[in-house]
C-alpha positions in Angstrom: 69.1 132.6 109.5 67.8 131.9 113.3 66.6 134.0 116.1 67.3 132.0 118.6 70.9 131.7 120.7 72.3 129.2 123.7 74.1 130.8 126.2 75.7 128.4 128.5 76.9 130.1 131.9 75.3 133.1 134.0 78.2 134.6 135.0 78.9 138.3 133.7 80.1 137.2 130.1 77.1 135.3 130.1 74.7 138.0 130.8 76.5 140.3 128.5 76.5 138.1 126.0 72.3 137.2 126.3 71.5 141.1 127.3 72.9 142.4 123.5 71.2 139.4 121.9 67.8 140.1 123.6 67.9 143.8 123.3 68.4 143.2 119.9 65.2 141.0 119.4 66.9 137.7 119.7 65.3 135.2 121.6 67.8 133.1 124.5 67.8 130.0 126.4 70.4 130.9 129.2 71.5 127.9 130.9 72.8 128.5 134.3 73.9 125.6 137.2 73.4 127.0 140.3 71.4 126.5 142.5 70.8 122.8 142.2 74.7 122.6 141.6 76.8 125.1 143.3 80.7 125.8 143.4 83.3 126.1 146.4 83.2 130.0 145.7 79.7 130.8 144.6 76.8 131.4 147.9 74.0 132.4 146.3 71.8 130.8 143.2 72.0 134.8 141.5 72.9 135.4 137.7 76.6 137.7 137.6 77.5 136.7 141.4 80.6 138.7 142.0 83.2 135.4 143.9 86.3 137.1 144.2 86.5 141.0 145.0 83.9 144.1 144.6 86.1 145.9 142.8 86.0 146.5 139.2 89.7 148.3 139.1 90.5 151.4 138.2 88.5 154.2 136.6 90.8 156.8 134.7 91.1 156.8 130.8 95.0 156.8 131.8 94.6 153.4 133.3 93.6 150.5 130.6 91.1 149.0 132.3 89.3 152.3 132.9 89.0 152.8 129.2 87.9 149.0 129.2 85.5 150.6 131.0 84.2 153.7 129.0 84.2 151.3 125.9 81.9 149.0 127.4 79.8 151.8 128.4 79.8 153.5 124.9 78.7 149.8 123.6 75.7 149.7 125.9 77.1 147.3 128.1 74.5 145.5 130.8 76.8 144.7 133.5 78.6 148.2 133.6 75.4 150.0 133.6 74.9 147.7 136.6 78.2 148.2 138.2 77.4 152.0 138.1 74.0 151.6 139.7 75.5 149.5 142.8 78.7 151.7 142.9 80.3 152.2 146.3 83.0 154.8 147.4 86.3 153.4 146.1 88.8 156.4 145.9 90.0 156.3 142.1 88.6 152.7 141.4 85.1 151.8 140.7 83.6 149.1 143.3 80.4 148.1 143.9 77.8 146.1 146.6 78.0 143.0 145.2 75.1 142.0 146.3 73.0 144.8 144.7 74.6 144.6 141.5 73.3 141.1 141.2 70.3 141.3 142.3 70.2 143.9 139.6 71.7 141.9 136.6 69.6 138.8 137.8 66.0 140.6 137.7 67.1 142.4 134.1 67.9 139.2 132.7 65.3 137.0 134.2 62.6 139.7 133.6 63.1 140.0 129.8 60.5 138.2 127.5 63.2 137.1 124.8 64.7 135.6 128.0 64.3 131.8 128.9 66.6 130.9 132.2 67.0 127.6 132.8 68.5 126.3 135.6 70.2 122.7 135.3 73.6 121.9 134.5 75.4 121.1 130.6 77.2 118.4 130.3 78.2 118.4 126.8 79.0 120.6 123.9 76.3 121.0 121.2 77.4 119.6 117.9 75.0 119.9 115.0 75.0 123.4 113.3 70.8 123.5 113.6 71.7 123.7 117.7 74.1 127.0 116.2 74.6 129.2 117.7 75.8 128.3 121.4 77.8 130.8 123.6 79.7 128.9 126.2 80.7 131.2 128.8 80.9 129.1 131.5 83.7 130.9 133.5 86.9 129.5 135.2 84.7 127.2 137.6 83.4 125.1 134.5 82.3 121.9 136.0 84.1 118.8 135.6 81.6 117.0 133.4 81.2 119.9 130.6 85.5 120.3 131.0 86.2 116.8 129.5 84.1 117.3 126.5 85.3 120.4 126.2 89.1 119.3 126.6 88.0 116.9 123.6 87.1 119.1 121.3 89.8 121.3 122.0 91.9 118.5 120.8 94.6 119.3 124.0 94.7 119.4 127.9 93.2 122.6 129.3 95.3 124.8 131.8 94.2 125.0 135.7 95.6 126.8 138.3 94.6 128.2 141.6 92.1 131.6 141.7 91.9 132.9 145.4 89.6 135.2 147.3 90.0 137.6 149.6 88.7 138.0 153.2 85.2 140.0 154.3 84.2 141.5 157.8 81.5 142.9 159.4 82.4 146.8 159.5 80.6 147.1 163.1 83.3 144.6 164.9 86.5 146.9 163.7 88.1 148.9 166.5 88.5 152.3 164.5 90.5 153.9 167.3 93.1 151.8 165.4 92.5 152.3 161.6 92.1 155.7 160.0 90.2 156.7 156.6 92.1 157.6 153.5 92.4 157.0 149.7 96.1 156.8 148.5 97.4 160.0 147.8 93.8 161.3 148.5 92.3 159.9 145.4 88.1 160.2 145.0 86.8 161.6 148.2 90.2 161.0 150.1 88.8 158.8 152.9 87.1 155.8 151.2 89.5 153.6 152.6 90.5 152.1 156.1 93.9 151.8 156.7 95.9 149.5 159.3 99.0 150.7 160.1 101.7 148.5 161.2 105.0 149.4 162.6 108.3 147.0 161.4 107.8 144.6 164.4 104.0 144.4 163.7 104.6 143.7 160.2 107.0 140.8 159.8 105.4 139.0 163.5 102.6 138.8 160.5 104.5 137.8 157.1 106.2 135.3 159.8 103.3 133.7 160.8 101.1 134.0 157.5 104.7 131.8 156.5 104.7 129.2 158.8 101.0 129.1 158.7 99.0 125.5 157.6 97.8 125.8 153.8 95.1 124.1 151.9 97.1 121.5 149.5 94.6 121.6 147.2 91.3 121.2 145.8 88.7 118.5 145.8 87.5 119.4 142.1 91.4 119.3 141.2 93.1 116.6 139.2 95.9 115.5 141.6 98.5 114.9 137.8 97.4 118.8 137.0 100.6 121.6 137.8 98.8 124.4 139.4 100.2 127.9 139.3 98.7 130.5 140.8 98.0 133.7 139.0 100.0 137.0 139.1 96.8 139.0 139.5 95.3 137.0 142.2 98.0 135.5 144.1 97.5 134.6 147.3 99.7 136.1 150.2 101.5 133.2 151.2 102.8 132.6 147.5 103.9 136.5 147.3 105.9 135.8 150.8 107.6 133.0 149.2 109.1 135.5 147.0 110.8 137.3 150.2 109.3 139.0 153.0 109.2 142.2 151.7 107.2 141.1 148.8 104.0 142.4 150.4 105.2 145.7 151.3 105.6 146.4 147.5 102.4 144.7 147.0 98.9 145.2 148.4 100.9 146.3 151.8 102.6 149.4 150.0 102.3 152.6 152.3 103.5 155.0 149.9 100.8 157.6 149.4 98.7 156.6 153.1 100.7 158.9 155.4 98.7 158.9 158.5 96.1 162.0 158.1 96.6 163.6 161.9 100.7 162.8 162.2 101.8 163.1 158.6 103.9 159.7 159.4 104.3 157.4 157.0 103.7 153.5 158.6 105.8 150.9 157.7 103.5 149.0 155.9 99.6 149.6 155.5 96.5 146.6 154.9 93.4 148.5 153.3 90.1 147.5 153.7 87.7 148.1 150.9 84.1 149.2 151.3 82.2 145.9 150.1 78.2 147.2 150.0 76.2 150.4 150.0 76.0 150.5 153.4 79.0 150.2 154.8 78.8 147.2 156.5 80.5 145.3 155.0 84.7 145.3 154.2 87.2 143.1 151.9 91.0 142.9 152.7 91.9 144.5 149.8 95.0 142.1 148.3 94.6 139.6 151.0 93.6 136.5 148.6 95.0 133.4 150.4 94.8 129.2 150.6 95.6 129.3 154.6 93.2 127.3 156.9 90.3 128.6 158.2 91.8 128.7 161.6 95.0 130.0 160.9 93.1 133.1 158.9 91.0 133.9 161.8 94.4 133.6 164.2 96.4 135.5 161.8 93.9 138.1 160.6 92.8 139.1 164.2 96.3 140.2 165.1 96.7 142.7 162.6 95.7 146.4 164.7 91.8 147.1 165.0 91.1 143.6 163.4 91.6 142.0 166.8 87.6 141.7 167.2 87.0 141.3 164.0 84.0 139.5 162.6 84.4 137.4 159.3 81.6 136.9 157.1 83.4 135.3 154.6 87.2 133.7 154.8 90.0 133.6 152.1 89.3 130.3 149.7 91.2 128.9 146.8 89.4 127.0 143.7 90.3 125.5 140.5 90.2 128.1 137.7 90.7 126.7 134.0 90.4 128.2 130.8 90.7 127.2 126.9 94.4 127.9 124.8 92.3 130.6 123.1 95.2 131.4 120.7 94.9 127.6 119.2 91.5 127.6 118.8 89.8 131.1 118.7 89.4 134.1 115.6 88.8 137.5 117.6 85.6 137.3 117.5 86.2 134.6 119.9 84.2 131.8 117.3 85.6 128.6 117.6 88.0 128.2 114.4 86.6 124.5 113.8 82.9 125.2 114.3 81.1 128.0 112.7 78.5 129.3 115.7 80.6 128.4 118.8 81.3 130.5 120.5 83.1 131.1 123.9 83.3 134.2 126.1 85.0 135.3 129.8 87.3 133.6 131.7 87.4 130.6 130.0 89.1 132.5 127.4 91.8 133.1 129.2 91.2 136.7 130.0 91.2 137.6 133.8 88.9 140.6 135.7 85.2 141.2 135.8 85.7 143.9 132.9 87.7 141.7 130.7 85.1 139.1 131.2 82.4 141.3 129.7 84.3 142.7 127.1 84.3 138.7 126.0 80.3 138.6 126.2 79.5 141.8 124.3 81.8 140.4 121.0 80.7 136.6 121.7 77.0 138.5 121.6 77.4 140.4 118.9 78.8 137.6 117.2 76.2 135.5 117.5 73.8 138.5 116.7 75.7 138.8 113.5 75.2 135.2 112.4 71.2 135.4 113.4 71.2 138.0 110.6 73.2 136.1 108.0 76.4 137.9 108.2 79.4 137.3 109.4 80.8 138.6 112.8 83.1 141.8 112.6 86.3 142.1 114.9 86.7 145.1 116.9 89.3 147.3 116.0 92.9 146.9 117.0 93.2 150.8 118.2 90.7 150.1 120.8 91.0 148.1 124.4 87.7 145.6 124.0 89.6 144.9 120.1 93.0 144.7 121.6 92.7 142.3 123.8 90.2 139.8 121.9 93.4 139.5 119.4 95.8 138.9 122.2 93.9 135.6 123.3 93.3 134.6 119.6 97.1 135.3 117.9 97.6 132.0 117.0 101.5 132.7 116.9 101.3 132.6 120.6 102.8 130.5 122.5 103.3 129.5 126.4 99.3 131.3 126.7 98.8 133.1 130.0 95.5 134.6 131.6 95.5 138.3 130.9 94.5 141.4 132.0 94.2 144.5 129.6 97.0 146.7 129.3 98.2 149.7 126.8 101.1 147.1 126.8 98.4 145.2 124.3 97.5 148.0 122.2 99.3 148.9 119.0 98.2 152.1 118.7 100.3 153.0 122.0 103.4 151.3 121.8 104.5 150.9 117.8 105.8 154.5 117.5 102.5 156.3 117.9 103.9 159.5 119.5 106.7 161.6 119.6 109.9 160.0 121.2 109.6 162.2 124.4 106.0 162.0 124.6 105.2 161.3 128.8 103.5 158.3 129.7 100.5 160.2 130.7 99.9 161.9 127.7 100.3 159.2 125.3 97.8 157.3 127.5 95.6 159.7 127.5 96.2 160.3 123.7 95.7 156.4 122.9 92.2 156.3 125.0 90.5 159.2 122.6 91.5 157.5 119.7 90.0 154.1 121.0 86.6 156.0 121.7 86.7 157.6 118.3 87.6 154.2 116.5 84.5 152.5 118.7 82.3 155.5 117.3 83.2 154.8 113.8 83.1 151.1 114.1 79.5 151.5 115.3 78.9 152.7 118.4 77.9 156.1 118.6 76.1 156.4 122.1 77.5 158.7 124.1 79.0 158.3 127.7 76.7 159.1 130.4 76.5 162.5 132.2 79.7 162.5 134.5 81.7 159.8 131.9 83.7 162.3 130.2 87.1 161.8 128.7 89.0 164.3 130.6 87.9 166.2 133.4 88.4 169.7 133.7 90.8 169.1 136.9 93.1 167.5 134.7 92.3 164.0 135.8 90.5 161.9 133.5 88.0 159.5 135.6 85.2 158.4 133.8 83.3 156.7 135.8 83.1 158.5 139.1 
């Protein structure tokens, strides 16, 4: 037995990961890059800096990741009890001020005694079982010089394709004669959204131009011999344009549910901003990941309506995301199959999202908490989200492995003939979410959900973490 754990990355599966180690009177050496070695999407030297939106998705136990959500909670999770702290108005979504919610990770982590943080670069994978065990939760930017050792003990090329991020501006330089406030169909407050309306005309002068716009190729960290694909989840606008012109009105540019508040009229197509700090001051295009120039972003931004003085603090990037065929070489505990004590957790996994990410470093945590005490890590159960997904990305009888969000579609309690054949969706969402928070409690984790967390409200409309 040992009390002592490596965790290699500070991202949020790394934090999570060294949080319910240390908490549990485990002592770790958290090895984290930045700052003396930075990334393309990374500004700041901070453990859990948030690179591609603020949001953390949806917040209803009738939407998977919003029971994602509650789970984590009910297992004492660091980063959600963060996320909640630095929450900002969202509508039905839960989003937070990036900046705060690092800042708050960072001084919990950094603060704790049990905690050593050291900040240099790894550059190869530990071997010997005395160096056991190692959590390696070094996210989809892993550098180049830990990625080949890693590629060699997987035994087979790793996947890479292109993660994008979306556009930020200054709240103070938008023209709000032109956008109006409103959540679709009036979710959360109502009004924690801006919206830009655009007419017909307006919105294909912009699909046209974002079209014939000039792109980034690719990446300097990027092998030229690797096929990059982007993913569905972050695509960037360009790629969903390629798909037709009306891609984007079915996409982040939907209007249905945004009717103009003062005319009732519904706009052709809508781009929401998303409130990006406490404050206010800052705004993300929500959706509006893309690989076009800097130039042609600033052009093309500033002629959507009440963006035409817009100020960007931070422009639309593209960088190289890769992760591990999980399936081939993970149990669901996420231990590496061919070494007892490795461990791997987040993105590299091949799971996609902020929550998925710390679902990866609370098991990878407790897994390396278990083996500290000379037992042997337990998998979560299938009827919950957190154990659903950690066997999706370790079925070894899968094949052609894709990132992944979590979805009911992952859970067996909610699709192998769980409910009555005319049961609504709705309902058997609902129905599948209590009986992942009961299997959680029995599996362990008794704590309740916070005052306001509740499983169904009494309006009708389960949303846990508002």
């Amino acid at each position: 037995m040992t009390s002592r754990v490596t965790v290699i990355g500070g991202g949020l599966a790394g934090c999570e990961a060294t949080y319910q180690l240390v908490t549990r009177g485990i002592e770790v050496t958290l090895y984290e890059m930045r700052p003396s070695r930075s990334t393309r999407a990374h500004k700041t030297g901070n453990l859990a800096e948030l690179v591609c939106s603020n949001s953390f998705r949806g917040a209803s136990l009738s939407n998977a990741v919003g029971l994602l959500k509650a789970e984590l909670v009910q297992c004492g999770s660091l980063i959600m009890k963060a996320a909640l702290q630095a929450a900002v108005p969202a509508g039905g979504a839960l989003a937070v001020d990036r900046t705060l919610f690092s800042e708050i990770v960072d001084s919990t982590i950094r603060e704790h005694p049990l905690c050593r943080v050291v900040e240099e670069e790894v550059c190869s994978v530990p071997q010997s079982s005395e160096e056991m065990p190692v959590i390696i939760a070094t996210g989809p930017l892993t550098s180049p010089h830990l990625a080949h050792p890693l590629e060699e003990l997987v035994g087979q090329q790793s996947l890479a394709f292109y993660d994008a991020i979306s556009p930020i501006v200054l709240g103070e330089s938008l023209d709000f004669e032109k956008v109006y406030r409103k959540s679709r169909y009036g979710k959360g407050a109502g009004d924690e959204y801006l919206n830009i309306p655009l007419s017909e005309s307006q919105y294909y002068e912009f699909v046209n131009g974002v079209a014939a716009a000039e792109k980034f190729s690719g990446h300097e960290d990027v092998e030229s011999e690797v096929q990059l694909r982007p993913f569905e989840g972050c695509m960037p606008i360009e790629d969903m344009i390629e798909r037709g012109l009306e891609t984007l009105r079915f996409g982040p540019f939907k209007p249905v549910g945004l009717e103009h508040p003062e005319t009732g009229e519904r706009p052709y197509a809508v781009c929401q901003l998303r409130q990006d700090d406490k404050a206010g001051t800052l705004w993300s295009l929500v959706g509006m990941q893309t690989r076009m120039k800097h130039p042609e972003q600033l052009r093309l931004f500033r002629t959507l309506p009440g963006l035409e003085g817009a100020e960007f603090v931070r422009l639309g990037s593209v960088h190289r995301n890769t992760f591990l065929n999980s399936p081939a070489c993970l149990s669901p505990t996420l231990e590496f199959r061919a070494r007892e004590g490795l461990f791997f957790a987040g993105q590299i996994t091949g799971t996609e999202g902020y929550v998925e990410s710390t679902a990866g470093g609370l098991v990878a945590g407790l897994g390396a908490y278990a083996l500290c005490q000379g037992q042997a890590p337990r998998a979560f159960p299938q009827e919950t989200a957190i154990g659903s997904l950690m066997g999706y990305i370790s079925d070894p009888e899968r094949r052609d492995f894709q990132p992944m969000n979590i979805s009911f579609g992952l859970m067996k309690s909610y699709t192998l003939g769980s409910f009555p054949r005319r049961t609504k969706k709705p309902e058997r969402r609902k129905a599948t979410s209590r009986r992942a928070l009961e299997a959680l409690s029995q599996f362990g984790f008794h704590a309740p959900l916070p005052e306001g967390l509740l499983p169904i409200e009494q309006n009708g409309h389960d949303n846990p973490l508002n």
